[in-house]
C-alpha positions in Angstrom: 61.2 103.3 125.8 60.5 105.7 122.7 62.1 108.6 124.4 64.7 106.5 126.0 65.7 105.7 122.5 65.6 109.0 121.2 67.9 110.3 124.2 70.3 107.1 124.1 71.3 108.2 120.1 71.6 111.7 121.6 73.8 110.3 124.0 76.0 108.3 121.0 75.9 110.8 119.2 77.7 113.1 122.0 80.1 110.4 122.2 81.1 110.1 118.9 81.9 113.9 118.7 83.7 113.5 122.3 86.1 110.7 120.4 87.0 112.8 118.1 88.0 115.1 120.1 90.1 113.0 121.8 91.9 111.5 119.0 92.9 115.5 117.8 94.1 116.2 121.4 96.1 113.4 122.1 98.2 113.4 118.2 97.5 117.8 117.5 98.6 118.1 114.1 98.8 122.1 112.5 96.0 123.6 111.9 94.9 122.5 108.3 96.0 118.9 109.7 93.1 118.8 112.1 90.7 119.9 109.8 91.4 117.4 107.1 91.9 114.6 110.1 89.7 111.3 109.1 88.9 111.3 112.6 86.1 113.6 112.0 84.0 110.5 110.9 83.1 110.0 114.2 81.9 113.7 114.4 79.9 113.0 111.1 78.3 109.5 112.2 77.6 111.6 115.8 76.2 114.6 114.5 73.9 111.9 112.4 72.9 109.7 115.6 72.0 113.2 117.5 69.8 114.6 114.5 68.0 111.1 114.6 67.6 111.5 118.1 65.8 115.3 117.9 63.8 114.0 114.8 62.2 111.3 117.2 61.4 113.9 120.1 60.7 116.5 118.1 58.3 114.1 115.5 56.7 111.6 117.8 58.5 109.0 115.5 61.1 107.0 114.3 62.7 108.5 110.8 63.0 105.0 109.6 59.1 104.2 110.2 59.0 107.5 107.8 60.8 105.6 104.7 59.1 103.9 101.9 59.1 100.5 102.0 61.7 100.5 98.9 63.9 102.6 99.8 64.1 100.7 103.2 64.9 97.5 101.0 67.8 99.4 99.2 69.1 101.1 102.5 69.0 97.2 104.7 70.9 95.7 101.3 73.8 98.1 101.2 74.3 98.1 105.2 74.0 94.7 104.9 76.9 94.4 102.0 79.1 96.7 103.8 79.0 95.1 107.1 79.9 91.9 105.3 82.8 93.3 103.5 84.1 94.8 106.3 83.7 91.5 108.7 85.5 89.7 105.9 88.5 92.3 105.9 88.7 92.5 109.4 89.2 88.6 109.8 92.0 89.3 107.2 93.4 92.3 109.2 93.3 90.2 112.3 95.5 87.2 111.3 99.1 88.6 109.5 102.0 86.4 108.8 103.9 87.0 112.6 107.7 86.1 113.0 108.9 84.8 115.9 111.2 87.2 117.6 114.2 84.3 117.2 113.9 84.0 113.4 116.8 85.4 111.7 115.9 88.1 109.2 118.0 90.3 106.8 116.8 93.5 107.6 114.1 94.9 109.3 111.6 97.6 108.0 110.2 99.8 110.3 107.1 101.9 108.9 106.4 105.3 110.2 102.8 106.4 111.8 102.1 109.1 112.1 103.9 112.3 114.2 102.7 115.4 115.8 103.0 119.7 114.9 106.1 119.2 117.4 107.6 116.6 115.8 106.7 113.4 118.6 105.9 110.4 117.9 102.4 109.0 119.1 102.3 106.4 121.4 101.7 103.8 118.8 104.6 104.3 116.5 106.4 104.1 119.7 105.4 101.1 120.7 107.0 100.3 116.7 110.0 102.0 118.0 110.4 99.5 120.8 109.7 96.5 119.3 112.0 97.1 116.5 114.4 97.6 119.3 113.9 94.5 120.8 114.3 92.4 117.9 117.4 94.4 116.5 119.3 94.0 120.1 118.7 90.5 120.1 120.4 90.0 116.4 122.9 92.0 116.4 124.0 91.9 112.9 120.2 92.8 111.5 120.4 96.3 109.8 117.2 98.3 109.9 115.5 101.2 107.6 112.8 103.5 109.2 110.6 104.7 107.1 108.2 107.9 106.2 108.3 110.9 105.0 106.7 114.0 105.6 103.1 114.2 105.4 100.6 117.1 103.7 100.3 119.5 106.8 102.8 118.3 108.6 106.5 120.1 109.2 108.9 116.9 110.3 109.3 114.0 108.4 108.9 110.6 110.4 112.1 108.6 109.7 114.5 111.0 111.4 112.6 110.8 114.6 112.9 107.0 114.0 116.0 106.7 113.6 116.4 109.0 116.9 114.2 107.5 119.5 115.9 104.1 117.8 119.4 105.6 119.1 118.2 106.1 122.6 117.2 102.2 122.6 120.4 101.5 122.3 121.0 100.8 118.7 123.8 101.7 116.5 123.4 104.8 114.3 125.5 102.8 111.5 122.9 99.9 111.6 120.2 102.3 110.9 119.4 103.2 107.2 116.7 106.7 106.4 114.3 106.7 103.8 112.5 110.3 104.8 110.7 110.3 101.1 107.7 108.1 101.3 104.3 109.1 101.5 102.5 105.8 102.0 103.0 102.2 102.5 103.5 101.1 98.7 106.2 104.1 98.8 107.9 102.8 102.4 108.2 99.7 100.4 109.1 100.5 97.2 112.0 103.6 98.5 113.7 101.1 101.3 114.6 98.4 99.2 116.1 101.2 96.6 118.1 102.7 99.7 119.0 99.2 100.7 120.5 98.6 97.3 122.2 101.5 96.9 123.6 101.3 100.3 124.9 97.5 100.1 125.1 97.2 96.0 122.9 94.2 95.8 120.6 94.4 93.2 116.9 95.0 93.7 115.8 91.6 92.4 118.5 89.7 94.5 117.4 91.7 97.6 113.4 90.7 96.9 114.6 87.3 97.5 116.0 88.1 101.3 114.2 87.7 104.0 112.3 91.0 105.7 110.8 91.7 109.0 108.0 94.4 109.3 107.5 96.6 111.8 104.2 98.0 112.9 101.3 98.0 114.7 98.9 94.9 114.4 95.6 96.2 112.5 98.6 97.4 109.5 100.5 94.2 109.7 98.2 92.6 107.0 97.8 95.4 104.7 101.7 96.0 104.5 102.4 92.1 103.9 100.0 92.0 101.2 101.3 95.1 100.1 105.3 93.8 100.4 104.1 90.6 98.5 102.5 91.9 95.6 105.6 94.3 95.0 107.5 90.9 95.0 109.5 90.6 98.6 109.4 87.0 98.5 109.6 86.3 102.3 107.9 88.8 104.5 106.6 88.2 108.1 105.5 91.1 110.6 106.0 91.9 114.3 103.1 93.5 115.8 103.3 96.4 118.3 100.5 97.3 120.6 98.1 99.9 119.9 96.5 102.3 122.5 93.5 101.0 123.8 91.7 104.2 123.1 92.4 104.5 119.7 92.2 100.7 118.9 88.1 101.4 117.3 89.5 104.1 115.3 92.5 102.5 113.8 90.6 99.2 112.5 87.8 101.2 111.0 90.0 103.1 109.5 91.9 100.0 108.3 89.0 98.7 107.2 88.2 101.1 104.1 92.4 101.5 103.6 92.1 97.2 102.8 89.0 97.6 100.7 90.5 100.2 98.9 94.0 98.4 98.2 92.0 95.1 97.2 89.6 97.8 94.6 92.7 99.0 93.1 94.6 95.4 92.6 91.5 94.3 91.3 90.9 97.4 88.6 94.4 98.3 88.1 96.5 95.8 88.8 99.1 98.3 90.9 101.0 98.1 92.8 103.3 96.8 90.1 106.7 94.2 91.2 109.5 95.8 91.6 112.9 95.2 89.7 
């Protein structure tokens, strides 16, 4: 059972460096952008399991039968607090405010995800792509901003490819409004409703009061209403788009720590601030 043991973390270990892998080779970005990819925290956590795993053969013994009793105190508490933070947020993550696709909205907002060195869309901000397209054929009069701009690395912004893939669905290029600046989600928020002002000359706090559908995938549905909400959109609801099976684990541990970190900074700071 002992060597079992040590061979089985080997084993997770291998596979957490395999995933990684994966997630780089099936959304390349340049160069720089694979090396700074958060993916590699399943390279980390693998290269970790495997060392734990050689310790054990190598040692005759477990490296946690090797701690002091103290320290093995200290290291249970902290796991222990961050699995229940991160059980908490992911039953928050899990239940967004959904729309039904016959609700009547004013506009839509459909966030950008992510694209590749070669300026494609992943199969999960696709999957955005079509949704949006769904709801926007079946209300006819619903304008639509897609929005994200061009990320550190990265040499396309997201919203022109948007807007494109949103053509071939079949929507109407004058129904379709570009906000290529943003960066993040606070920015998607904060530059669409300015565009939508300018564009229709309705003020920015008569336009918080309108009614919005977001567009994304279902682990960011949460995050962006809270977001929308705190930045004063007084009636937000989401549609969720499927996400990849194989990149499902990643995405909601990754949207774990993003919804810690917003709830840290409204709790410290008090940002985002409402718009007006």
């Amino acid at each position: 059972m002992f060597v079992f043991l040590s061979f089985l973390l080997i084993v997770l270990g291998l596979s957490g460096i395999f995933y990684d892998v994966l997630l780089i080779c099936m959304n390349p970005g340049t160069f720089w952008d694979n090396v700074t990819s958060f993916t590699h925290i399943w390279s980390l956590a693998g290269i970790c399991f495997i060392a734990l795993g050689i310790y054990r053969l190598r040692k005759k013994n477990s490296f946690w039968s090797s701690l002091k009793k103290s320290l093995k105190l200290i290291v249970v508490s902290l796991l222990a607090f961050i699995l229940g933070v991160s059980l908490c947020s992911l039953v928050f993550i899990c239940n967004p405010v959904l729309t039904d696709m016959n609700e009547q909205a004013d506009y839509v907002i459909l966030l950008g995800g992510g694209i590749d060195k070669d300026g494609n869309l992943p199969l999960s901000v696709m999957n955005r792509v079509k949704k949006a397209a769904e709801y926007l054929e079946k209300h006819t009069e619903v304008s639509c901003v897609v929005t994200g701009g061009t990320l550190k690395w990265l040499p396309y912004s997201e919203a022109p490819e948007l807007k494109n893939q949103l053509v071939k669905a079949g929507i109407e290029e004058n129904r379709i409004l570009v906000e290529d600046k943003a960066l993040d989600t606070i920015q998607n928020f904060e530059n669409s409703i300015k565009l939508i002002s300018n564009n229709s000359g309705i003020s920015v706090a008569e336009l918080l009061d309108k009614k919005y559908v977001i567009v994304s995938n279902g682990f960011h549905l949460r995050r962006a209403e809270r977001l929308a909400r705190r930045m004063g959109f007084a009636n937000v609801s989401g549609l969720s788009a499927k996400c990849p099976a194989y990149v499902c684990l990643h995405n909601y541990v990754r949207e774990i720590g993003a919804y810690v970190k917003l709830n840290m900074r409204i709790l410290l700071t008090g940002e985002p601030d409402l718009l007006s």
